[in-house]
N, C-alpha and C positions, 0 to 999 in steps of 0.2 A: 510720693511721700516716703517710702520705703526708702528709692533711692537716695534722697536726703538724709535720713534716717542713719542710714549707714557711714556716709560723710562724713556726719558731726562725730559720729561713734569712733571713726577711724580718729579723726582731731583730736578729740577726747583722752584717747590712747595713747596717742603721742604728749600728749600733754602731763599725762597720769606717768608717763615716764621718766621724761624731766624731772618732776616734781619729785620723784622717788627718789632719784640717784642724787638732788639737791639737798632735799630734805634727809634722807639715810648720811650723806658726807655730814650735816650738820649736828646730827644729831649722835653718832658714832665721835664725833672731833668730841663733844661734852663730856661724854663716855657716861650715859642715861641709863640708868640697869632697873629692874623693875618698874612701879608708878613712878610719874616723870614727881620731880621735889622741888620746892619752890625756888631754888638754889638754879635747879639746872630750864624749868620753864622761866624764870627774867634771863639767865642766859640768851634762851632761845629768842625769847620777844626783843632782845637786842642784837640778833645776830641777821644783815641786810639778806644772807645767802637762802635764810629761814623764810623768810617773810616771800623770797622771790619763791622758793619751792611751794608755798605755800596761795601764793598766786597762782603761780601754775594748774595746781588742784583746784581752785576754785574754778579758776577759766574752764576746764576741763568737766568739773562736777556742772556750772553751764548748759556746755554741748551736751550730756550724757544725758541731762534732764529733757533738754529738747529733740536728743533721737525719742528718748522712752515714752516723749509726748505724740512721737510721729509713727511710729512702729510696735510692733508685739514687742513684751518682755525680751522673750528668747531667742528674739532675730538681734536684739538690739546689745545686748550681757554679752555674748559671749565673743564678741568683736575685740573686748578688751587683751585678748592673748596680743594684740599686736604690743602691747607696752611691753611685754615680757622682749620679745620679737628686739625691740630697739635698747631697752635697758644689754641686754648681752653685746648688741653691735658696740653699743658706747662704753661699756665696762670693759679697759685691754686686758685688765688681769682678770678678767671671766672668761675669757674667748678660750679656754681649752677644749682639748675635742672631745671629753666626757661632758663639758656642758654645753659645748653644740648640738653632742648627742641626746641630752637631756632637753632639749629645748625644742628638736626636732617631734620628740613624742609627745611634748605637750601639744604642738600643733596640730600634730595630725589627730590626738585628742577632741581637742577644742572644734577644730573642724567639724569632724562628726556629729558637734550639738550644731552649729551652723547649717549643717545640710541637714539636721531632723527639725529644723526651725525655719525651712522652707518649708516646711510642709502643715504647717503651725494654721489651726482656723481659728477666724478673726474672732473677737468675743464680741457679744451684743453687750455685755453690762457687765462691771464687776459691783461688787454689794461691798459698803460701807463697813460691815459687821467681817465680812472676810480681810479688809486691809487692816481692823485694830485688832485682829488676831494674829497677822503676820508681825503687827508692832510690837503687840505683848510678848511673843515670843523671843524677839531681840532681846528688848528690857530683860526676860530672864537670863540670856546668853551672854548678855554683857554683865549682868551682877555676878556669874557664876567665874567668868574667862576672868573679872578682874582680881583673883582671889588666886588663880592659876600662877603659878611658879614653874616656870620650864623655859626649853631651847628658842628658836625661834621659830621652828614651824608652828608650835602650838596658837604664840600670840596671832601670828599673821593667820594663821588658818579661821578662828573667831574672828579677826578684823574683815576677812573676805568675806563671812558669813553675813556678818552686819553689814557687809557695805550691800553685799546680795539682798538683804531682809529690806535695809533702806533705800533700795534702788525701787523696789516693788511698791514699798506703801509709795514712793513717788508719782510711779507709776498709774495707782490706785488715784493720788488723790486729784489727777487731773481728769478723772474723768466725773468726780463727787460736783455736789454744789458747792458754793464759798465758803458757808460755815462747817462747812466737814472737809475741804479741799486743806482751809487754816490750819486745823485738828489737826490733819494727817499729816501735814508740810514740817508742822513743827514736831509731829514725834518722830517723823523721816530723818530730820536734821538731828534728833538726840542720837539716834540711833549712827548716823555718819560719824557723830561724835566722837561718839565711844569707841566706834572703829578706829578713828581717828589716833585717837590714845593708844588703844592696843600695836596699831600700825607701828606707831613713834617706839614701841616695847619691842619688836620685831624687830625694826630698823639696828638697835640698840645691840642685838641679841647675836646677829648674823649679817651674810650680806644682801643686796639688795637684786640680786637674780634670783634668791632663793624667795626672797621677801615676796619681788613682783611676782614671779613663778606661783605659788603661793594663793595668791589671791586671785591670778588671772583664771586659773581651775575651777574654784569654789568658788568665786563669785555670780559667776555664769552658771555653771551647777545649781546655787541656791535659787538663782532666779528663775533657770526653768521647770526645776518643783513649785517652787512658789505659783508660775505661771500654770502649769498645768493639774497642779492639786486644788490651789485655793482659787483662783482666778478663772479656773475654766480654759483659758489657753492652750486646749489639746491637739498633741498631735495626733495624727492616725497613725495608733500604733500597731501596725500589722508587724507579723513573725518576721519582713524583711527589713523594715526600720527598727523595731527594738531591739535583735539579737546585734545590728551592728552599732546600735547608741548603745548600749552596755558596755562592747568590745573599747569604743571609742573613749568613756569614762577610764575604764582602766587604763588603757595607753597615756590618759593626760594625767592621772593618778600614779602613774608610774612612772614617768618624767616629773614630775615634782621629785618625788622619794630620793631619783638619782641626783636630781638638780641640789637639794638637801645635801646628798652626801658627797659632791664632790667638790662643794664651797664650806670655806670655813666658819664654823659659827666662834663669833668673837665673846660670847658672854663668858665671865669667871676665869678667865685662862690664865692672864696676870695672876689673881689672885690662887691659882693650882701653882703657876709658878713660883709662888711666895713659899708655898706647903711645901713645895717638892726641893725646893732650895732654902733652907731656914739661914738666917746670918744669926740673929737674936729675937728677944720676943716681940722686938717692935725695925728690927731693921729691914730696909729691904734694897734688890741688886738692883741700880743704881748703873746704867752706862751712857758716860757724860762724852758726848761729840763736839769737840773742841778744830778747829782751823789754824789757831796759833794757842801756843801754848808754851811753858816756862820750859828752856832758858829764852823763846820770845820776849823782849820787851814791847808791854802795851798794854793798856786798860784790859783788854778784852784775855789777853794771855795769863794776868794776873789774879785776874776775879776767876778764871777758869782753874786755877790752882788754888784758889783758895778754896772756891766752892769742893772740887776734889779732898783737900785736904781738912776739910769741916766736917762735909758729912758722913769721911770715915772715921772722924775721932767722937763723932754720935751714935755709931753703933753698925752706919752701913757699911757694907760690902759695893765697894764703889772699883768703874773699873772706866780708864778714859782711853778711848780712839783721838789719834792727831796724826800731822804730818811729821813722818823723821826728821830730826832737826839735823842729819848728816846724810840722809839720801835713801839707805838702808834701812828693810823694817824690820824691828825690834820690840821686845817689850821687856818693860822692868818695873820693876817694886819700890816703892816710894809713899813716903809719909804713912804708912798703912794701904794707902788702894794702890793700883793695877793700872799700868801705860803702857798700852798698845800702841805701837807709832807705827801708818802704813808710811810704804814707801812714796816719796817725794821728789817733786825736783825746784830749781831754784826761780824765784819770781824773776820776771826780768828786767822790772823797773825799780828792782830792789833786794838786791844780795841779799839782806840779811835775814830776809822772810823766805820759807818754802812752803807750797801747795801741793794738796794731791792732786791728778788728774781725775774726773769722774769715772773714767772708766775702772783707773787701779782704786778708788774709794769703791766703785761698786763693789769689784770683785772682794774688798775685803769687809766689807759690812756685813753682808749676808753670812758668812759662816759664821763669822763671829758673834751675830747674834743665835743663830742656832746652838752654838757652843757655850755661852752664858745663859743664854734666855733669859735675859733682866726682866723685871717687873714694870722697869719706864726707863724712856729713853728722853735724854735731856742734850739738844746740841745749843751750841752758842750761834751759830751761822750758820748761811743759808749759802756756802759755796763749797766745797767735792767735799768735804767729809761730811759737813749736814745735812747737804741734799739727799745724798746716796744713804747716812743713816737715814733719815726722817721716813723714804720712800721704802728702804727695806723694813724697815719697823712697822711701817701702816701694812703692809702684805703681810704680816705676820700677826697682825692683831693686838701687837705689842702698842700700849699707851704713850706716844711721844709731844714733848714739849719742846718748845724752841723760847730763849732769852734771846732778845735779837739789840745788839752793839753796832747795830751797820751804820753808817751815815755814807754816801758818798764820797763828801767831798774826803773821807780819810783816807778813801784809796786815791784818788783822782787825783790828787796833789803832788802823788809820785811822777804822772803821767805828762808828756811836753803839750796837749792836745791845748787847742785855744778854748776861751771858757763857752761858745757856741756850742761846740763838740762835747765839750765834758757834760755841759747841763744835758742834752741830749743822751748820751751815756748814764746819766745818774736816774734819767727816767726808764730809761730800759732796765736799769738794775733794781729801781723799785718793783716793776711790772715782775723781775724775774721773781723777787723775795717773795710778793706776797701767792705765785703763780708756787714755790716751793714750799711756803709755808702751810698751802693747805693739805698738805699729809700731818703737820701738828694739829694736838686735839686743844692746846691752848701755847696763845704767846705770853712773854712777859718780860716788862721792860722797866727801868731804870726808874724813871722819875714820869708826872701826869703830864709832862710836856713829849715827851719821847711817844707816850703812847696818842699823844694827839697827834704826831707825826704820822703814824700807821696807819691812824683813823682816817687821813687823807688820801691815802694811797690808795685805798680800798682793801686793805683786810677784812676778810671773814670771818676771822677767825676768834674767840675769847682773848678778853687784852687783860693780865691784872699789871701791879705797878706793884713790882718788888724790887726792894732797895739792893745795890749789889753786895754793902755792907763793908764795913772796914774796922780792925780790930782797932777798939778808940786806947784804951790801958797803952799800946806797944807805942805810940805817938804823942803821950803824952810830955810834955817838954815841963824844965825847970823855970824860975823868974827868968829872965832875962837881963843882962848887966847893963846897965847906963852907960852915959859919956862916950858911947862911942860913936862912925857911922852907919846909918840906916841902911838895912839889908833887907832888899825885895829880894825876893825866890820864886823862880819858875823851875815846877819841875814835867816832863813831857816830854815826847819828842819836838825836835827842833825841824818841825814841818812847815809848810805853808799854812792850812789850815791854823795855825796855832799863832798867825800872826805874834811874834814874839819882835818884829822889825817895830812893832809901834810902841812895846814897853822900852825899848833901845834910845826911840825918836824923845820918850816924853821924859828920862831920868837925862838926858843930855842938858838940858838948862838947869841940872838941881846938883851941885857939885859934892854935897854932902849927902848923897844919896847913891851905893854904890849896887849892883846885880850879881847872884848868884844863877846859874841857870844850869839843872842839873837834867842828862838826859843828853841826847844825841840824835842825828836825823840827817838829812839831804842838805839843809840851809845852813849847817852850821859854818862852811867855809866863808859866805856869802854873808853872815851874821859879823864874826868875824871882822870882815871889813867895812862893813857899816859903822861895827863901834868904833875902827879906828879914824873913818871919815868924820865920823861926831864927836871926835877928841874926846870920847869917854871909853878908850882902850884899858886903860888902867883902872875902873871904874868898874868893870865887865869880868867875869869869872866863868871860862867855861867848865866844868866839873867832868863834862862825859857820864856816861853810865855808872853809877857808885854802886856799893855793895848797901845792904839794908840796914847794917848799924851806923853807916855814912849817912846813909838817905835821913833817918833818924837823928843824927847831929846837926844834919844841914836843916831845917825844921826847927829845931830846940834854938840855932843860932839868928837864924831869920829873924825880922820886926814885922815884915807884911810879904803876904804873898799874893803874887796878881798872876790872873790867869785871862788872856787878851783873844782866846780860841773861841771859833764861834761854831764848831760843831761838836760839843761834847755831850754827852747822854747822858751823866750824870759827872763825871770829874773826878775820879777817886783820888787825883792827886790835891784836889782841894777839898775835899772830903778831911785827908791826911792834915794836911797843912791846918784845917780848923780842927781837930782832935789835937793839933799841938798848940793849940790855944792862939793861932794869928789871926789878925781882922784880911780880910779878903780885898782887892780891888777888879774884878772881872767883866769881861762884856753881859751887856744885857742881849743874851740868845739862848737858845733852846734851855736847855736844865739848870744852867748857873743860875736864874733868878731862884730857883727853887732850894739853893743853897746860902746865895749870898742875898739878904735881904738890907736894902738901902736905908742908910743910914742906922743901921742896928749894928750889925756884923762886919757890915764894909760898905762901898759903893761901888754900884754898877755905872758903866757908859755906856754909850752909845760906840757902836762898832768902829773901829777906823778912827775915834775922836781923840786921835793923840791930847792934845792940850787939856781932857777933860780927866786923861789920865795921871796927865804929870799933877794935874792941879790936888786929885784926892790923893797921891803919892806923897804930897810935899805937904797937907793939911796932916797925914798919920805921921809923916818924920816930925813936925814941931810940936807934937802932940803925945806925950807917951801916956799920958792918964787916958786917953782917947783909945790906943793901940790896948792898954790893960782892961779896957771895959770892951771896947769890939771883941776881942780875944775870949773873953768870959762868956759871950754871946756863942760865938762861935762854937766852943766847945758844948753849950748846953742846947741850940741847934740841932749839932752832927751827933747828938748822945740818939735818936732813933734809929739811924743807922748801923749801930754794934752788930757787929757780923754774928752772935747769937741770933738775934731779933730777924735778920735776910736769911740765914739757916733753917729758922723754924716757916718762915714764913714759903720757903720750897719744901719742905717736907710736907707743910699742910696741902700745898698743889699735887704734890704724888701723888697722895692719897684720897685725896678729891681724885683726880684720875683713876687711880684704881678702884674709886668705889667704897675705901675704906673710914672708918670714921677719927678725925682727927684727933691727936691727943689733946689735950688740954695744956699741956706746954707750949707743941703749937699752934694753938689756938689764941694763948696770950703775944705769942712772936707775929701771927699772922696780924693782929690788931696794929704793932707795933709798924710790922713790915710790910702790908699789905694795903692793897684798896682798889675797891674796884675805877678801870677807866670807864 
């Protein structure tokens, strides 16, 4: 039975590993500081990675109950050092050689109770009254330790003690009758509980070598006092087994302490870096990891400068990392904050975009974060500049968030591959995102369709839905003049994705209906002769790239604008276009229904359905009371959007992240801009 005994104990261990290193990543991503708050436990109860760590423990808590049913207390406690043992192998950034060193002394620690619990005699009886003394004891240990404010050895040191206090009355109540075996089972489990808690405060506080480290000591410690004081459990302590179980306490005592000091405890550090770097009395540093950025054109280039340029005219100290938009890395001073460009080189399915490589992203993350030490790190993407911030940020303790703009098909339509291969590629690149995104302690995306997308892929991570925001004032247009012809407006790049061949196909039979289409891309030559194939060459205006008070004219001149793209995450160019007061006509896919609502504002189709678009094109051209009422729609719509409202609504995530208490300003923005997925 012994030998059994020790099996389940070993499983257990491994189990108790997993569980830690799942449960520590999930609970560190929330950033839990003190007693867990209702805020960050429904977090937890919705996060799949929780629930698995949380299995695990169970599974684990299982086997431990059925060695401590089959073996002495002390043969069976202190087997648990193997979780420490496997947490270090699996943790890369643990494996240093001060805490292989440190890991090494727990062993041989731990050991030493091992070989003095060979020699352990069996007990004929443990008594009722001695395991609800071991209980009570807990109960005072956990009223006292939840009132404790400290690092992270302290919490886990009491979580070890209870899990040690609770392992025993187990222990105790399997050998009681049924009605004191119930008693005991259930104050067993309070006491795991409380552990349990405390554990989740540890996790929160530090990392999770120190954490396991920690408990794998003192848990087994408590258990063979408990065995040999209250339980009878004694060893034969002659002068040549005590002098070296003492010696053996210390060495596992003394590998903790170094285990302690050569892992980072992550608790307040942000928050010291807030004190030690003041901007104002409510700002904080702020370094935004951007992939494209202005002079980039593209949704994701543009909310990345706005956001920039928002939260420094709020008070922060904002500083953005991107790729040089000329190869060369540089930095320069703009609208208020700080651009860091690393160096770059040129995409190859597409000149006008350039990429870091991850290895020039790594090497330039890292110091740079040493050299600001921002309070949170904010990237927009999950490729060489977000990856390599997100991952140097999580080793540094520093609090990172990721807005994720990705869809596939936006890059893959540059690409000649057949669409076999692409969809194939676009599942690798999900598996990569969500495989990068777990160094973020939260994501957050566009609109509740976007974050159902992630929800598919299997994210683990916290999802909220914050608007990207568009300033509604700068877009707003004059009446519009009669009598003339009806002007549809695209504005975008002129990709595949963006299907713009089928708004070409469905104005071809409507002669009094003529196209703006502002923006540039791969297809435009190709566009181009389409229109002239469908005798609506002269009908057709390509605009190219304009400047922003152009963009703004072409808008105020417009009568409708369609947007025929079926991967967009939220649309900021129809966001704009309804701030200028125009009725929408857009595919029904991912976030356009969450803008354009059918028969109110505009009408959605059905993807590809040319004739379904010429038909609502040609209902808004004979229609202009039609067009002044959609338009009025639209504009009171996209008013939740105001890029105030998506400003407050990230500032309130910082400071969730850092543990701070939100203002009340954003607090009204986060109602505005916020919610959960």
């Amino acid at each position: 039975m012994t030998a059994l005994a020790i099996v389940c104990a070993l499983l257990a261990a491994g189990m108790f590993a997993a569980a830690a290193a799942r449960q520590h990543r999930e609970v560190t991503g929330l950033g839990v500081e003190g007693a867990p708050k209702l805020r960050t436990l429904a977090r937890l109860l919705r996060s799949p990675g929780w629930w698995l760590g949380t299995g695990l423990a169970t599974g684990g808590s299982l086997l431990h109950i059925l060695a401590l049913s089959l073996a002495p207390l002390a043969v069976v406690q202190p087997l648990g050092v193997f979780s420490l043992v496997l947490t270090v192998v699996f943790t890369r950034r643990a494996r240093t050689p001060r805490v292989l060193a440190a890991v090494v002394l727990v062993l041989t620690g731990v050991t030493g109770f091992v070989t003095l619990a060979a020699f352990t005699t069996p007990t004929t009886s443990i008594t009722f009254g001695g395991a609800e003394s071991v209980a009570v004891t807990g109960f005072v240990l956990a009223a006292i330790a939840w009132f404790v404010q400290a690092g992270c050895a302290v919490p886990a040191a009491a979580a070890a003690v209870l899990f040690g206090l609770g392992s025993s009355v187990v222990h105790a109540a399997v050998t009681q009758p049924f009605a004191a075996a119930v008693l005991l089972g259930g104050q067993a489990l309070l006491l795991l509980g409380a552990g349990g808690v405390l554990l989740h405060r540890a996790y929160a506080a530090g990392h999770t070598a120190v954490v396991v480290g920690t408990t794998t000591v003192l848990d087994p410690l408590t258990a063979v006092a408990v065995a040999a004081l209250v339980y009878g459990e004694t060893p034969h302590l002659t002068a040549t087994v005590a002098i070296p179980a003492a010696a053996a306490a210390l060495v596992a005592l003394t590998g903790v302490c170094v285990l302690a000091g050569a892992l980072p405890q992550a608790r307040h550090r942000a928050r010291h870096r807030a004190k030690e770097n003041p901007v104002s009395p409510s700002g904080l540093r702020v370094l935004i990891g951007a992939d494209t950025f202005p002079p980039d054109i593209n949704g994701a280039s543009f909310f990345a400068g706005r956001l920039a340029h928002g939260l420094a005219r709020r008070g922060h100290d904002v500083h953005v990392v991107c790729p040089s938009h000329d190869g060369p890395p540089s930095t320069e001073q703009r609208d208020g904050y700080t651009i860091h460009r690393v160096r770059s080189r040129a995409i190859p399915f597409h000149g006008g975009y350039r990429f870091c490589t991850p290895g020039g992203a790594r090497q330039a993350t890292g110091p740079l974060l040493d050299r600001l030490r921002p309070d949170v790190v904010h990237v927009q993407a999950h490729f060489g500049v977000g990856r390599a911030l997100l991952a140097a940020a999580a080793a540094r303790g520093i609090p990172g968030m990721a807005t994720n703009h990705f869809m596939p098909d936006n890059l893959l339509g540059y690409t000649p591959f057949p669409r076999r291969v692409k969809d194939t590629i676009a599942r690798w690149a999900w598996r990569d995102l969500v495989r990068v995104y777990r160094d973020a302690r939260l994501v957050t995306t566009p609109t509740p369709r976007a974050a159902e997308v992630l929800a598919t892929i299997g994210l683990e991570r916290p999802v909220e839905v914050v608007s990207c925001g568009i300033d509604l004032a700068h877009y707003a247009a004059p009446a519009r003049p009669a009598d003339r012809p009806t002007s549809v407006l695209f504005v975008g790049r002129l990709d595949a994705e963006k299907n713009i061949d089928q708004l070409l196909r469905a104005i071809a039979p409507l002669p009094h209906v003529r196209v703006d289409l502002v923006g540039d891309g791969t297809r435009r030559q190709e566009l181009k002769a389409l229109a002239g194939e469908l005798g609506a060459a002269g009908r057709v205006t390509f605009h190219g790239f304009v400047s922003d008070a152009e963009l703004v004219h072409r808008y105020a001149e417009a009568d409708v604008f369609c947007m025929p793209g079926t991967a967009e995450l939220q649309s900021l160019a129809t966001m704009e276009a309804m701030a200028a007061g125009l009725p929408v006509v857009a595919a029904d896919a991912l976030a356009l229904p969450h803008l354009v609502h059918h028969g109110t504002n505009g009408y959605l189709f059905e993807p590809g359905a040319v004739s379904t678009i010429s038909r609502w094109i040609a209902e808004l051209a004979a229609d202009p009371a039609a067009r002044d009422r959609m338009g009025a729609e639209s504009r009171a719509i996209v008013a939740r959007h105001d890029i105030d409202g998506a400003l407050a609504g990230f500032e309130a995530q910082y400071r969730i992240l850092l543990g701070l208490p939100t203002a009340a300003a954003s607090a009204r923005g986060n109602e505005e801009a916020v919610t959960t997925a």
